[in-house]
N, C-alpha and C positions, 0 to 999 in steps of 0.2 A: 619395426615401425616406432618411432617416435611418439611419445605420450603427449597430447596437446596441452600448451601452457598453462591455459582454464581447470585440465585437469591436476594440472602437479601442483597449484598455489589452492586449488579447491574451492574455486569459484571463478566466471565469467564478470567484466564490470564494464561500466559507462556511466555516463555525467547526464543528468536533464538537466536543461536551461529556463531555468524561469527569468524572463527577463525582464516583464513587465509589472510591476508592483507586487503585491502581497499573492503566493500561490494560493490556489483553491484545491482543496480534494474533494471529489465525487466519491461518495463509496458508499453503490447501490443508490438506494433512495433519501440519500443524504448530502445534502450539498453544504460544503462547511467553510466558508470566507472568512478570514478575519481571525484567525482564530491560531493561538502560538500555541495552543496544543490542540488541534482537533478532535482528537479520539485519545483517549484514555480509560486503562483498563487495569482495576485495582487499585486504583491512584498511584499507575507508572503509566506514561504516554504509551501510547503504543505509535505515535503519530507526534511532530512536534518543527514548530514552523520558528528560526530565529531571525529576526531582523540582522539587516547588512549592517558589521563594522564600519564602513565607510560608504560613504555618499557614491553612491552608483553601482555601487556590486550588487549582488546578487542574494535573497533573501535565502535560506539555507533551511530545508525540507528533509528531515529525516524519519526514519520507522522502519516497517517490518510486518512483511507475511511469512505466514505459516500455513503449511497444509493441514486435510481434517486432521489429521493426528497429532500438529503440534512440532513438525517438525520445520525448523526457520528455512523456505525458501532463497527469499529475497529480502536482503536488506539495505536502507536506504541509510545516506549517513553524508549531511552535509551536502546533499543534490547528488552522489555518486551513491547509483545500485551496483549492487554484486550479488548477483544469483548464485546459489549453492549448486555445485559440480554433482549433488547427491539426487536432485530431479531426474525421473525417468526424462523429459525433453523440454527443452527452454528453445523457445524460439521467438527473434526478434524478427521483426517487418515492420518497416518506414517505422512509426510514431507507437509501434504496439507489442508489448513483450507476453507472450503466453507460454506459460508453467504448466504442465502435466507433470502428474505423479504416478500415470500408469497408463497405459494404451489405452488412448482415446479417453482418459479420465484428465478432466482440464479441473485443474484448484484457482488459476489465477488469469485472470487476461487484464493487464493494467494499460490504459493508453495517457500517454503525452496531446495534450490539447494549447497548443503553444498558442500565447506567450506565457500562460502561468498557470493552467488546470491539470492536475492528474487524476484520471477517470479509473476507478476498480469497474469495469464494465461485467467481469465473473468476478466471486470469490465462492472458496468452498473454505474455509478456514476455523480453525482450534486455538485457542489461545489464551493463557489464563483459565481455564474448566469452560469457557463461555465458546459458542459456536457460531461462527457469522456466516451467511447463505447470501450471495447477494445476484441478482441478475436485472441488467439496466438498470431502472428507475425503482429496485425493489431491494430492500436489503429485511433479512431475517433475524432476530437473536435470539439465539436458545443458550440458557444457564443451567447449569449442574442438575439442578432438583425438578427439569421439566418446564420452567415455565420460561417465559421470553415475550418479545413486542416485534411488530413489522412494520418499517417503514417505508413510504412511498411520498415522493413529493414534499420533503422536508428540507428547510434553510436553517443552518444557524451561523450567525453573523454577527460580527465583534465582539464575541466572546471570548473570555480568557480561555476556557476549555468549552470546545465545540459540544461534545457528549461524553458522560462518563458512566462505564460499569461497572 
């Protein structure tokens, strides 16, 4: 049998379309508008939003999950993700891509909220030493030495960097 595509270049891919002004990412209880780098971690983006070269393109969204351990899932580059071929199961439906890293153990469920939101609806994620937990409107951070913050129902908006750790 034949080795599928996805597996011989070592990653599955596809394009989001943000087509309506500046995207937004959700991620848990953090809503971040406006903002050319979102989320930043160690002062490297982890997250980072560039405006269109030219008048009517498309505003260009790149970053990157990783499971709890650190190892890089899914990466975002320019509005095209590419899931890593090394996930126990990736699976896409309509508008939502869900990442398992071990039977029945979900790290990631990201959805597309067209015309310009991307929703982290799960995360289980390692990154940096820092651990991010997230579920709907709830996002967790825990750091190296134990300690961490939890947010819920949080905006930030036209900011240079959304939040940084």
């Amino acid at each position: 049998m034949r080795s599928p595509k996805c597996k011989q270049v070592g990653h599955t891919r596809e394009f989001f379309d943000f087509i309506e002004g500046y995207p937004e990412l959700q991620f848990g209880g953090v809503r971040l508008k406006n903002c050319p780098i979102p989320i930043e971690v160690g002062g490297h983006p982890l997250f980072s939003i560039k405006s269109p070269e030219v008048d009517g393109e498309p505003f260009m969204f790149s970053g990157l999950f990783s499971d709890q351990f650190g190892n890089v899932s899914l990466v975002i580059e320019d509005n095209e993700w590419r899931a890593a071929t090394t996930a126990w199961d990736i699976e896409v439906k309509g508008k939502t891509i869900t990442i398992r890293e071990a039977h029945k153990t979900i790290h990631l469920v990201l959805r597309v909220d067209p015309p310009k939101a991307l929703i982290v609806e799960r995360l289980d994620m390692s990154f940096g030493g820092i651990h991010f937990n997230a579920s709907g409107d709830f996002l967790r951070v825990t750091y190296p030495n134990g300690g961490g913050g939890e947010f819920t129902s949080c905006v930030a908006d036209n900011c240079r960097i959304g939040i940084s750790f």
